[in-house]
C-alpha positions as CSV (number, residue, x, y, z in Angstrom):
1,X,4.8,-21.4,-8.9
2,X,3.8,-23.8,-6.8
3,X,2.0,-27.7,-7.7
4,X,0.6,-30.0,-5.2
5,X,-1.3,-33.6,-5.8
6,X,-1.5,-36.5,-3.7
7,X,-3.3,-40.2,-3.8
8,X,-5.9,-39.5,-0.6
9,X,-9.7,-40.0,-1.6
10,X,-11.8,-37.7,0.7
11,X,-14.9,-39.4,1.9
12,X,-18.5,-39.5,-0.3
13,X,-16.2,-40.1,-3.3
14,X,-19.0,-39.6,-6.3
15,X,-19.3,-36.2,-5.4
16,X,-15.3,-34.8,-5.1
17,X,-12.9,-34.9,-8.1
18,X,-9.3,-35.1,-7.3
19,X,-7.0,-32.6,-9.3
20,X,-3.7,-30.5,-8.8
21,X,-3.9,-27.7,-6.3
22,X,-2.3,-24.6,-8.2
23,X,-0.5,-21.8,-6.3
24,X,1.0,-18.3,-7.0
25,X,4.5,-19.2,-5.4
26,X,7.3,-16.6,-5.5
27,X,10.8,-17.6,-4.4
28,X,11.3,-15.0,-1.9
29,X,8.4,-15.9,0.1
30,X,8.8,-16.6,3.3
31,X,6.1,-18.2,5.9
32,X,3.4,-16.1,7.1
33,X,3.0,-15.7,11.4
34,X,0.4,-13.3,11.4
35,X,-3.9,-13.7,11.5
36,X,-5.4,-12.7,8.8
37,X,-6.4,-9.2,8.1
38,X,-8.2,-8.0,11.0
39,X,-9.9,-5.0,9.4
40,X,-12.7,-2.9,10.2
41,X,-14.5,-1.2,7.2
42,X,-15.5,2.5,8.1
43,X,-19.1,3.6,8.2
44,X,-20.7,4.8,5.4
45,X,-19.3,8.3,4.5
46,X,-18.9,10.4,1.4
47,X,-15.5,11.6,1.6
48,X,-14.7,14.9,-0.8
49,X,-12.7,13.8,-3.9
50,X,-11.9,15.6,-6.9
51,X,-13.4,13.5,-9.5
52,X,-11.4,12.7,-13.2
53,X,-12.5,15.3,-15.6
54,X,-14.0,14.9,-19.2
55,X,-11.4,15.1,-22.1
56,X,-10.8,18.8,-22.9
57,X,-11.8,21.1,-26.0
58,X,-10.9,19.8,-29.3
59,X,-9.0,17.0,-27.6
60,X,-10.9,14.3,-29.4
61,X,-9.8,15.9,-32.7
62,X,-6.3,16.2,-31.8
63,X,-6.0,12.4,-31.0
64,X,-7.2,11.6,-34.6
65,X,-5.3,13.9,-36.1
66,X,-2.2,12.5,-34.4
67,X,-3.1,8.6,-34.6
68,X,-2.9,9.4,-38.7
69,X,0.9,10.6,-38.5
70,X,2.1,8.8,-35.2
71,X,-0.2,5.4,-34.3
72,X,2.8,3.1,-35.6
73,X,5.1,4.8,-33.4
74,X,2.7,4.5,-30.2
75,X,2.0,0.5,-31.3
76,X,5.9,-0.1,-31.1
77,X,5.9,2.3,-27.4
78,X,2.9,0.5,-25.6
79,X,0.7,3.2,-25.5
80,X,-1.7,3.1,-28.3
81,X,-4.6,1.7,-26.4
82,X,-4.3,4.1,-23.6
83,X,-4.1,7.2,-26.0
84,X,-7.2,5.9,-27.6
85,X,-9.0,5.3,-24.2
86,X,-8.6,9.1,-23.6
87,X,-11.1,9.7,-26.2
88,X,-14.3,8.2,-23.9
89,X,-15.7,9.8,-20.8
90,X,-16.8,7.8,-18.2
91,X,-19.2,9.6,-15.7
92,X,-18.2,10.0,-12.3
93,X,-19.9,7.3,-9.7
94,X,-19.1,8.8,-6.1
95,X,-21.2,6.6,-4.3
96,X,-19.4,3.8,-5.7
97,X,-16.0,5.0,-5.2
98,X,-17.1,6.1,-1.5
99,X,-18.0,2.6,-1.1
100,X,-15.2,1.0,-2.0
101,X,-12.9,3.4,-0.4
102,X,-14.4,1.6,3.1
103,X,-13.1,-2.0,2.8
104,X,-9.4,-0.6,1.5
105,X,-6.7,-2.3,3.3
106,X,-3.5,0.1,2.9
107,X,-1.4,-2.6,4.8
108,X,-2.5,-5.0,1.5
109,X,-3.3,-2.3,-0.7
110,X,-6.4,-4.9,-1.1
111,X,-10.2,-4.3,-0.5
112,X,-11.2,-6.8,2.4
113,X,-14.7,-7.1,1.7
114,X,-16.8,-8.8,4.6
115,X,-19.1,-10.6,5.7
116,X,-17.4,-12.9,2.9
117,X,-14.2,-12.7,4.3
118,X,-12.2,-12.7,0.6
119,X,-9.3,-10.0,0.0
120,X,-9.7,-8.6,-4.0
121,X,-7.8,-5.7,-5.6
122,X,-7.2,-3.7,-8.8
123,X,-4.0,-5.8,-10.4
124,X,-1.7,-5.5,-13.2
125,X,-3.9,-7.3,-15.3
126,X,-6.4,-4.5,-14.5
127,X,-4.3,-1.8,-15.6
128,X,-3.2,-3.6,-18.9
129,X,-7.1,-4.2,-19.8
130,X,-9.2,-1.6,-18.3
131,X,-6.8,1.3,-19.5
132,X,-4.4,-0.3,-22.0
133,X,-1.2,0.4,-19.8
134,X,1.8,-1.8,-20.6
135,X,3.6,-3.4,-17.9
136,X,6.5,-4.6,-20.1
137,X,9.6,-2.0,-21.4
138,X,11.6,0.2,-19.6
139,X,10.8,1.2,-15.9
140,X,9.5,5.1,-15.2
141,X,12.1,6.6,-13.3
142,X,12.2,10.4,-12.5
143,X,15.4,10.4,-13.5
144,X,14.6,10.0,-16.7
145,X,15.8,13.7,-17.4
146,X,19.4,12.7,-16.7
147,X,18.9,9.7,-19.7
148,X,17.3,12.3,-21.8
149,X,20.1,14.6,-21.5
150,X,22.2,12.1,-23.2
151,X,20.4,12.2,-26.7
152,X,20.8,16.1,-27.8
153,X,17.5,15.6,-30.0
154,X,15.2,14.7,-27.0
155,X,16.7,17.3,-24.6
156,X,16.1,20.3,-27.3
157,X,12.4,19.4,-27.8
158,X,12.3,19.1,-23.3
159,X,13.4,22.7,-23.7
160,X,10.8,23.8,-25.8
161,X,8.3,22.3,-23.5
162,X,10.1,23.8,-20.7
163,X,10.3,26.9,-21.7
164,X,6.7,27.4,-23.2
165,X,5.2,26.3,-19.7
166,X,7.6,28.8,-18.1
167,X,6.0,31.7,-20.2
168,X,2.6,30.3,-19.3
169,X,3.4,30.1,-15.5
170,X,4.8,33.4,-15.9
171,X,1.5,34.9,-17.4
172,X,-2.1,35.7,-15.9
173,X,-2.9,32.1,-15.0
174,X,-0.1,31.1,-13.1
175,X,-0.7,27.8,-14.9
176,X,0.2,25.7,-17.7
177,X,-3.4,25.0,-18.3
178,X,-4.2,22.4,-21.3
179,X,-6.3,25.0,-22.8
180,X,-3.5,27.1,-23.5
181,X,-1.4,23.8,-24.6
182,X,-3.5,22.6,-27.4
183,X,-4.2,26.1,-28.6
184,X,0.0,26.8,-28.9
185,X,0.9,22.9,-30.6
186,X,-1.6,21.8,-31.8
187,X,-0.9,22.2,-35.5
188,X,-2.5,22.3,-38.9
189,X,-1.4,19.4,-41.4
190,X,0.8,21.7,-43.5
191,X,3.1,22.5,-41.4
192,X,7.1,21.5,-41.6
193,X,8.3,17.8,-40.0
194,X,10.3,19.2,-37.5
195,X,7.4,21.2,-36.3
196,X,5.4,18.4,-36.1
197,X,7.6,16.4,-34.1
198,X,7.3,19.1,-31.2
199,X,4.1,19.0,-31.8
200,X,4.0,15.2,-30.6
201,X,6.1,15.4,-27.5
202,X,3.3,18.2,-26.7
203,X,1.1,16.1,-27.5
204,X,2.2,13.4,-25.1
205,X,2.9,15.4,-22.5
206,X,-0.5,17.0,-22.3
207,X,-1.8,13.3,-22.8
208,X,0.3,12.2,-19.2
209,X,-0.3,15.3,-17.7
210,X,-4.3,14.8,-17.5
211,X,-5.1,11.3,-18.3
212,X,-1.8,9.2,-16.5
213,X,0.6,11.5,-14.0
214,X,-1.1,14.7,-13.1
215,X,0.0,16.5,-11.0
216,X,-1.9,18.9,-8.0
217,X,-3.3,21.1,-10.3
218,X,-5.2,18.5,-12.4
219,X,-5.8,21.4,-15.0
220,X,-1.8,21.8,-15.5
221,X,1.2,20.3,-17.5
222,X,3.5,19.1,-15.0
223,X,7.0,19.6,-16.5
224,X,7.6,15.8,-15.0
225,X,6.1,14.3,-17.7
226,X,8.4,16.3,-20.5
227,X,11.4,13.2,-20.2
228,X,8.9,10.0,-20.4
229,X,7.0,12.1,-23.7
230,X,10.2,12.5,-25.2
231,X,11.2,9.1,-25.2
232,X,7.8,7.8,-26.0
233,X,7.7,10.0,-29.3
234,X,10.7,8.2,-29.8
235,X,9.3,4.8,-29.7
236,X,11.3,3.7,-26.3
237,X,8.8,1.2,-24.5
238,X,7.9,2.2,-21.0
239,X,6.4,0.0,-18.4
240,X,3.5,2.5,-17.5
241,X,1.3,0.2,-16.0
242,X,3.2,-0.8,-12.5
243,X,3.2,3.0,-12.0
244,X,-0.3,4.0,-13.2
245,X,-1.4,1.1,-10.2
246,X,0.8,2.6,-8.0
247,X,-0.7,5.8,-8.2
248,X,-4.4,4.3,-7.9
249,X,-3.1,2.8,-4.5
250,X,-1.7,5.8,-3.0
251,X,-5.1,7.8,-4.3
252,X,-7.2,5.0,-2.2
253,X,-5.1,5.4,0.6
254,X,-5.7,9.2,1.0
255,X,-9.6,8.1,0.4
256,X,-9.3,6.4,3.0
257,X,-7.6,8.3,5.1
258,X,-9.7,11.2,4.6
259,X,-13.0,9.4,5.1
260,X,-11.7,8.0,8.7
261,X,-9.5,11.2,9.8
262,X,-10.5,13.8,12.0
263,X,-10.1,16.8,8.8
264,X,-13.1,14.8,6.5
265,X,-13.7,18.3,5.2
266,X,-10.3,18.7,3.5
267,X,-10.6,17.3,-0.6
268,X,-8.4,14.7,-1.6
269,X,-7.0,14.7,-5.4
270,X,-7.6,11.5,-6.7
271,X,-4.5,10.9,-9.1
272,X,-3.6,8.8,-12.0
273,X,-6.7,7.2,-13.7
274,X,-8.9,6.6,-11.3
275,X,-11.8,6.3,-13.3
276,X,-10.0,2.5,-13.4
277,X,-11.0,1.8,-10.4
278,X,-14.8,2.5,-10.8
279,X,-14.8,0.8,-14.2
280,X,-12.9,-2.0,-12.0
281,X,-16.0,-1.7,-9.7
282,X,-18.6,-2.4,-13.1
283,X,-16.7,-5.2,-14.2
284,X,-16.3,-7.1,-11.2
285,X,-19.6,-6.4,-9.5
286,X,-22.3,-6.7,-12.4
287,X,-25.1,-5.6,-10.1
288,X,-23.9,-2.2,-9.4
289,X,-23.2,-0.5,-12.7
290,X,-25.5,0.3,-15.8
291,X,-26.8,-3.2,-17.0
292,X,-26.4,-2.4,-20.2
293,X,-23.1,-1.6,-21.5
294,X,-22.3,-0.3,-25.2
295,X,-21.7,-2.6,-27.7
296,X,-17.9,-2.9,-28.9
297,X,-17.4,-1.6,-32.1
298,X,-14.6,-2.6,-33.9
299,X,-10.9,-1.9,-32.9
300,X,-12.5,0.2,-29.5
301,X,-11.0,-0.5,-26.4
302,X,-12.5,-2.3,-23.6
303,X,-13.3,1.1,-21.5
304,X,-15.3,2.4,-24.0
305,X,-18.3,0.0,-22.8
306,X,-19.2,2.1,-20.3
307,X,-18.4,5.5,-22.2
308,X,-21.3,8.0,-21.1
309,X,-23.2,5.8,-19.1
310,X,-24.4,6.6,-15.7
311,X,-25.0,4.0,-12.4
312,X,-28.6,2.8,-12.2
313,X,-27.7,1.7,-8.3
314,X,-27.8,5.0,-6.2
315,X,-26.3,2.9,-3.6
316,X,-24.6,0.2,-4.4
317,X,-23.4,-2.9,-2.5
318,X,-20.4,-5.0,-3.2
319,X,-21.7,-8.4,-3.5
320,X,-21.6,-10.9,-6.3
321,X,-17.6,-10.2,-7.3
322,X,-16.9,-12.0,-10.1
323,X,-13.0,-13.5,-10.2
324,X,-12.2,-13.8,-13.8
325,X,-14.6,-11.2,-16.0
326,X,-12.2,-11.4,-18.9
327,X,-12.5,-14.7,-19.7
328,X,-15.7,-14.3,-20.8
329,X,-15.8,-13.9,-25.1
330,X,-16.9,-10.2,-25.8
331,X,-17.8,-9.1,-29.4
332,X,-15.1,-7.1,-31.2
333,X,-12.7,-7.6,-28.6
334,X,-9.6,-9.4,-28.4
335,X,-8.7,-11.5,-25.3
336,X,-5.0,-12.1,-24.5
337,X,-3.1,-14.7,-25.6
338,X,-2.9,-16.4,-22.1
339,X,-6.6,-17.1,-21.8
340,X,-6.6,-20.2,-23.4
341,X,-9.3,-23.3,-23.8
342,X,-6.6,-25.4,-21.7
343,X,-3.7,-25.0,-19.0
344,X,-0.2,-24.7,-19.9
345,X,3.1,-24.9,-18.4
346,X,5.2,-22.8,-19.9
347,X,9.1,-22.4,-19.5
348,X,11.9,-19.4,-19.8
349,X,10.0,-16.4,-20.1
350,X,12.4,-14.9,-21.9
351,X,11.3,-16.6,-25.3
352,X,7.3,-15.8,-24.4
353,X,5.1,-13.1,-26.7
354,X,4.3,-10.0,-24.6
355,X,1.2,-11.5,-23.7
356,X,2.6,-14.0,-21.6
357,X,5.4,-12.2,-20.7
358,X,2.7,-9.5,-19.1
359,X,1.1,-12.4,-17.6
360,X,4.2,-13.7,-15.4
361,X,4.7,-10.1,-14.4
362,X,1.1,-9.5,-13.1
363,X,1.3,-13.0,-10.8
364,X,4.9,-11.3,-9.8
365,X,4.6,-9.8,-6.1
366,X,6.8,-7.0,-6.1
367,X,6.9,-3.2,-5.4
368,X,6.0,-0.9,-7.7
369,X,7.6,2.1,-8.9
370,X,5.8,5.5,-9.0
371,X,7.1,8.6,-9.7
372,X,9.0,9.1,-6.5
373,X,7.7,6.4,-4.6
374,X,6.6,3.1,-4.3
375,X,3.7,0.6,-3.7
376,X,3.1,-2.8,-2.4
377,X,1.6,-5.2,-5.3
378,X,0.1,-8.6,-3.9
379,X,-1.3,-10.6,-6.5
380,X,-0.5,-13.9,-4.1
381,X,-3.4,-12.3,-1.7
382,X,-5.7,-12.3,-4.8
383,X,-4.6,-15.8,-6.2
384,X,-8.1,-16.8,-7.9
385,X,-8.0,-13.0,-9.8
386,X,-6.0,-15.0,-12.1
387,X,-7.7,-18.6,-11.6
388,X,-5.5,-20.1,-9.4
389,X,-6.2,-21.5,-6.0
390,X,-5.8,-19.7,-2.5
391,X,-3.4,-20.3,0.1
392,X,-2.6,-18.2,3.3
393,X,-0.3,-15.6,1.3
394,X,3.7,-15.4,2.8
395,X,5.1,-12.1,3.6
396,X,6.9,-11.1,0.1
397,X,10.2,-9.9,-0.5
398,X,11.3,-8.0,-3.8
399,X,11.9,-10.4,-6.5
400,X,12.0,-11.0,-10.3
401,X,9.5,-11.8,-12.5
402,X,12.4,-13.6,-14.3
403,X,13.3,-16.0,-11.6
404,X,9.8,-18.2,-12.9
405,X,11.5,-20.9,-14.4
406,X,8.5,-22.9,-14.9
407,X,5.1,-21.4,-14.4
408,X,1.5,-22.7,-14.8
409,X,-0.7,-20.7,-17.0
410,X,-5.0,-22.1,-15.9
411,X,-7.3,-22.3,-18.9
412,X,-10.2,-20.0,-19.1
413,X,-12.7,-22.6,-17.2
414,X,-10.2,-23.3,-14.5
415,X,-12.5,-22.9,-11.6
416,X,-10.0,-22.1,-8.5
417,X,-10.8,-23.0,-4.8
418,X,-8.7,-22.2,-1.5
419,X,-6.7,-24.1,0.9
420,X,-8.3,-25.5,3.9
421,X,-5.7,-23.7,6.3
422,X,-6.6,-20.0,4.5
423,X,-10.3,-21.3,5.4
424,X,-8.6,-21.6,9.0
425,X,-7.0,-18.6,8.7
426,X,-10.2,-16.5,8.2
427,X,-12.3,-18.4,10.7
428,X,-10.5,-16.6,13.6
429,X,-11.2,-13.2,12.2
430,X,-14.1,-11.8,14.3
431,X,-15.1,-8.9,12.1
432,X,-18.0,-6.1,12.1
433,X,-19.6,-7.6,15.7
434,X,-20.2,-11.3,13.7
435,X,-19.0,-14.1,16.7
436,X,-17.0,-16.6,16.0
437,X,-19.6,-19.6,16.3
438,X,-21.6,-17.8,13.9
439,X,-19.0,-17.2,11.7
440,X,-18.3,-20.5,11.2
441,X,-22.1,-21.5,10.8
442,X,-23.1,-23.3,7.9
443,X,-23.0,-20.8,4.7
444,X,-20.1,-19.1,5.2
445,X,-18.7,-17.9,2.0
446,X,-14.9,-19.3,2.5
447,X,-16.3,-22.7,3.3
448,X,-18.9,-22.8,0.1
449,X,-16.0,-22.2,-2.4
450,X,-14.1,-25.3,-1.2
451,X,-16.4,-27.3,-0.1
452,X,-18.7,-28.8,-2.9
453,X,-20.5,-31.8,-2.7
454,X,-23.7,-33.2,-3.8
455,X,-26.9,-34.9,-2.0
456,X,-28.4,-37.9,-2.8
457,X,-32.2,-38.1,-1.9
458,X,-31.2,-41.6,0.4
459,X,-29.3,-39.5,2.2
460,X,-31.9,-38.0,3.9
461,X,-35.0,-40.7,5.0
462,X,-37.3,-37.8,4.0
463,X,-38.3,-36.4,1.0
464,X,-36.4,-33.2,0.9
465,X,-37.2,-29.6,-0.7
466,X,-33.8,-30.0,-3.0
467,X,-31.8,-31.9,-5.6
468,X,-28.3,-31.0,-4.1
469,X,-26.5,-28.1,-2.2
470,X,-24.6,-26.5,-4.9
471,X,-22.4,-23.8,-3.5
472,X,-19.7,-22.3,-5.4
473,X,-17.7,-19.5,-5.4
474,X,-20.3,-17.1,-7.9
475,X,-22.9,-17.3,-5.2
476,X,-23.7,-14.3,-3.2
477,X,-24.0,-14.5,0.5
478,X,-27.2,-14.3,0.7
479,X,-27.9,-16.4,-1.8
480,X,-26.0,-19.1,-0.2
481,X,-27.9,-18.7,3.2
482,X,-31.3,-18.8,1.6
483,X,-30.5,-22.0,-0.1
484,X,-29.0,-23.8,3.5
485,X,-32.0,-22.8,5.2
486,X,-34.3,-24.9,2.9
487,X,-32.5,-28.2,4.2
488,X,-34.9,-30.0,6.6
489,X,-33.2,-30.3,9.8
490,X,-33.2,-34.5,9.1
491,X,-30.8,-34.0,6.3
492,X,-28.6,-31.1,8.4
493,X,-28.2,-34.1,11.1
494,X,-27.4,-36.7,8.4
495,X,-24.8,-34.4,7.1
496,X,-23.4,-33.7,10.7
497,X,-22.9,-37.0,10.9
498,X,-21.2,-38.2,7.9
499,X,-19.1,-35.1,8.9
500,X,-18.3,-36.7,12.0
501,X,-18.1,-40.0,11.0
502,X,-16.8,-40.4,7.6
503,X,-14.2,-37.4,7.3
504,X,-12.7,-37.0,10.7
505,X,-9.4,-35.7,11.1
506,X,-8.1,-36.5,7.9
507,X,-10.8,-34.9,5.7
508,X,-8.4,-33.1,3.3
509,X,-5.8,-34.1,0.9
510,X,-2.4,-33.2,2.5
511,X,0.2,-31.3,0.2
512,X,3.5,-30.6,0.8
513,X,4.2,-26.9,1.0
514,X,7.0,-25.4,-0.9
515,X,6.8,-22.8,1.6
516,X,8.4,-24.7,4.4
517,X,8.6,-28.6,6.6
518,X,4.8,-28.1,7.1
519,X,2.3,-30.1,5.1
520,X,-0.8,-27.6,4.0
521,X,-4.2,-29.4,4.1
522,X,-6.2,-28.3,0.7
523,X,-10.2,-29.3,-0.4
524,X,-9.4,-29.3,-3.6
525,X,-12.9,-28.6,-5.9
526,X,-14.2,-29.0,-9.3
C-alpha cells in the first residue's frame, strides 16, 4: 500500500483541501512503459449466449430441507450464502450482457468504458457480495481427487457419485441430468444417517454442477465437482470465490470473441454464475436495471433484490457507474466489517476477522485459479472500486496477499480521485474517432474527478448563470458537458487565465512514488 502527502498549496487555496493520496501498492509491481489501453469497443451486436437457467424442480424444497440438517456445517465451509442464493431467479437481460460484452478488455480482464475513459471490472469483492462466494480457505485445485483419496470416508461417498452418474451416462440420456439426481438422493427425513450424508455430497455436487462449475452440458453433473462436495460436506473451507471470477472472465472473453469473430453464429456457453455479472451491471449502473428492487427481508441475501424482476431499459447505456454501491446502508442487510465510518490502518493480517482478511485479498493483484486454468485479477486498474485513489497501474507479478504488512483500509465516505499522470496517461488515447484536442476539451470525465474547485461570483465581472462548477466523479458525461456549456465565455477566459497564471508548471502536489526515482504529480480532491 502505498501513502503520499506533501506541504505544496495549489493555487485558489479556499477551494482545494490538502489530504493523503491513497494507493493500491503491491510489492511486486514494477513501473508501467506502455499507453494506456488503446481499445476499440465492437459495434453493437447480439452475440448467441446460452443464458443461466432457473433453479430446477423441487430444488427450492431440497435446499430447505437440507439447510435444517446441514446449515451449521455450510456456515463453518463458506458456502451458506451462496447455497441460499440458488433459491432466487434472476431473469436473463441479453441486451445488457451484449452491451457489456463490447467494452471487455481481455488483456485487463476490465471493461474500458469510453467516452469517459475509466477501466471498471467485476472484483473479488463482487463475487463475495453479489453471490456470497468466499475468497478465504483452501484453494480449488483439480487435484483435489488425489487429497480425497487420502480420507477413505470421502473417497467411498466420490464412488457413489461416481458410479451413479456412470449408470445414468450409460442409460437413455447419455447424461447425468439434475432431474434424474434429485429424484435418486434426494431423501425423505426418515431415512438412516449414513444415507443422509450421501445424500449431502449429492446434494452439493448438484449445487456446483449448475449454479458454480458447470460443465458443457449445463443440464449435467460434472463428475469434477465430486472431490470439492466431499470436502465441503465435511466442513473444509474452500476459496470458491477467485475461481467463480475466474470463470466469469474466461465466459466474457468467449463473448467477446464470438461477437467480433468471423463464426458470430456459433453459441457460446456462458459458465460459472454469470447472472453475477448482470446483477453487477444493476448495481453499478442504477439507470439500466428495474428501478425498483425488492425489499430485503430478513437473513436474504443481497441477490435476492432483483429476484424475478425484469429490465425496464430495452437498451441500456452504460453511464452513471457508481464506484462504491455497497457502502450505501440497505435494510436487513449486513455490510462488512471493513466499511467503516472512518479509515484505518491496520497491521499483520494474520490476526484480522475474515472480513478484513477478504478485504486485503480482493485489493491483492494476483492470478486466479480456475479449474484448470488461470485468470488475470487487477484490482490496482480499478483502485477507486474499493475507494482508494488512481494511479497509472504497474505491470503485476504474482504475489501474496500476506506480504501487506501495513495496509490502509478508506472509510465509507472516502471519496477517491486519480493521479494527475493517469489523467496524462489517458489523454493520449484517441478512441472511437474522438481527436485528441477534443479530448482534452473542457468536460472530460478524467479531468472532472480530480479537478474540483469552486467559483466565486468576482471571479467573473459579469453576473453569471451559476454558483460554482461542481464536477465530481458521480456525474455522467453528459451531465458534466451540459453544465460547462452554461459558463459565459467571460468567466471561461477568467479561468484560462488563472490557469495560466496562477498554476503554471507546478500545479500539483508532487509525491514520491514507491514505484520508482520518479516523483508522481497528484490533484488530490475532497
Amino acid at each position: 500500500m502505498k501513502n503520499a502527502s506533501s506541504s505544496w498549496v495549489p493555487p485558489i487555496t479556499p477551494h482545494f483541501s490538502q489530504r493523503t493520496a491513497r494507493f493500491i501498492k503491491n510489492p511486486a509491481t514494477k513501473p508501467l512503459h506502455e499507453s494506456a489501453p488503446s481499445f476499440k469497443p465492437t459495434k453493437q451486436s447480439n452475440p448467441l449466449f446460452k443464458s443461466w437457467k432457473p433453479p430446477p424442480p423441487k430444488w427450492a424444497e431440497w435446499v430447505d430441507q437440507m439447510a435444517g440438517k446441514h446449515s451449521a456445517v455450510w456456515i463453518k465451509s463458506g458456502i451458506f450464502d451462496p447455497i441460499m442464493s440458488s433459491i432466487y431467479e434472476i431473469p436473463c437481460n441479453n441486451d445488457l450482457i451484449s452491451e457489456l460484452s463490447r467494452f471487455w478488455t481481455p488483456k485487463s480482464n476490465t471493461f474500458v468504458l469510453f467516452p469517459w475513459k475509466e477501466e471498471v471490472t467485476i472484483t473479488l469483492e463482487d463475487v463475495t457480495i453479489l453471490g456470497g462466494f468466499s475468497v478465504l480457505g483452501d484453494p480449488v485445485d483439480v487435484d483435489d481427487d488425489g487429497i480425497v483419496v487420502s480420507i477413505p470416508d470421502l473417497a467411498g461417498k466420490v464412488e457413489v457419485m461416481k458410479e451413479f452418474r456412470s449408470e445414468l451416462v450409460r442409460g437413455r440420456s447419455k447424461k447425468a441430468s439434475h432431474s434424474k439426481w434429485i429424484e435418486k438422493f434426494m431423501k425423505s427425513e426418515h431415512e438412516q444417517e449414513h444415507e443422509h450424508e450421501i445424500e449431502h455430497v449429492a446434494f452439493l455436487s448438484l449445487w456446483l454442477s449448475r449454479f458454480a462449475f458447470p460443465s458443457g452440458d449445463q443440464d449435467s453433473v460434472g463428475k469434477h465437482v465430486f472431490p470439492m462436495a466431499a470436502r465441503l460436506s465435511r466442513g473444509v473451507k474452500l476459496a470458491l470465490g477467485p475461481a467463480i471470477l475466474a470463470y466469469i472472465y474466461r465466459s466474457l472473453t468467449r463473448l467477446k470473441e464470438q461477437s467480433v469473430g468471423s463464426d458470430s453464429n456459433r453459441c457460446v456457453n456462458l459458465f460459472g454464475p454469470f447472472q453475477l455479472v448482470q446483477i453487477w451491471g444493476y448495481e453499478r449502473f442504477p439507470d439500466i436495471g428495474p428501478k425498483t428492487p425488492n425489499e430485503l427481508r430478513p437473513g436474504e441475501p443481497r441477490l435476492a433484490r432483483w429476484h424475478g424482476l425484469k429490465p425496464e431499459v430495452s437498451v441500456p447505456r452504460l453511464e452513471g457507474f457508481i464506484w462504491r454501491p455497497y457502502v450505501v446502508d440497505l435494510q436487513n442487510w449486513k455490510q462488512p466489517l471493513y466499511y467503516q465510518d472512518y479509515d484505518q490502518i491496520l497491521s499483520d493480517s494474520l490476526t484480522l476477522d475474515d472480513d478484513l482478511r477478504s478485504f486485503v485479498r480482493f485489493i491483492t493483484p494476483c492470478e486466479l485459479d480456475g479449474l484448470g486454468f488461470k485468470a488475470k485479477y487487477h484490482p490496482h486498474r480499478v483502485a477507486m472500486q474499493f475507494g482508494f485513489d488512481q494511479d497509472i497501474p504497474g505491470d503485476v507479478c504474482s504475489t501474496k496477499s500476506s506480504e501487506f504488512v501495513n495496509f490502509f483500509v478508506p472509510s465509507r465516505s472516502f471519496r477517491p480521485g486519480v493521479s494527475k499522470r493517469y489523467s496524462d496517461w489517458w489523454k493520449n488515447v484517441d478512441q472511437m474517432g474522438v481527436q485528441k484536442d477534443q479530448d482534452s476539451s473542457v468536460g472530460e470525465r478524467i479531468n472532472a474527478s480530480v479537478e474540483f474547485r469552486k467559483f466565486d461570483h468576482k471571479d467573473c465581472g459579469k453576473n453569471c448563470d451559476f454558483d460554482f462548477v461542481d464536477l465530481t466523479i458521480e456525474d455522467g458525461f453528459d451531465d458534466v458537458l451540459v453544465r460547462l456549456k452554461k459558463i459565459c465565455d467571460d468567466t471561461k477566459r477568467k479561468i484560462d487565465s488563472l490557469k495560466e497564471s496562477k498554476i503554471g508548471a507546478p500545479r500539483s502536489k508532487k509525491l514520491r512514488s514507491e514505484l520508482g526515482s520518479d516523483t508522481i504529480d497528484v490533484i488530490i480532491i475532497d
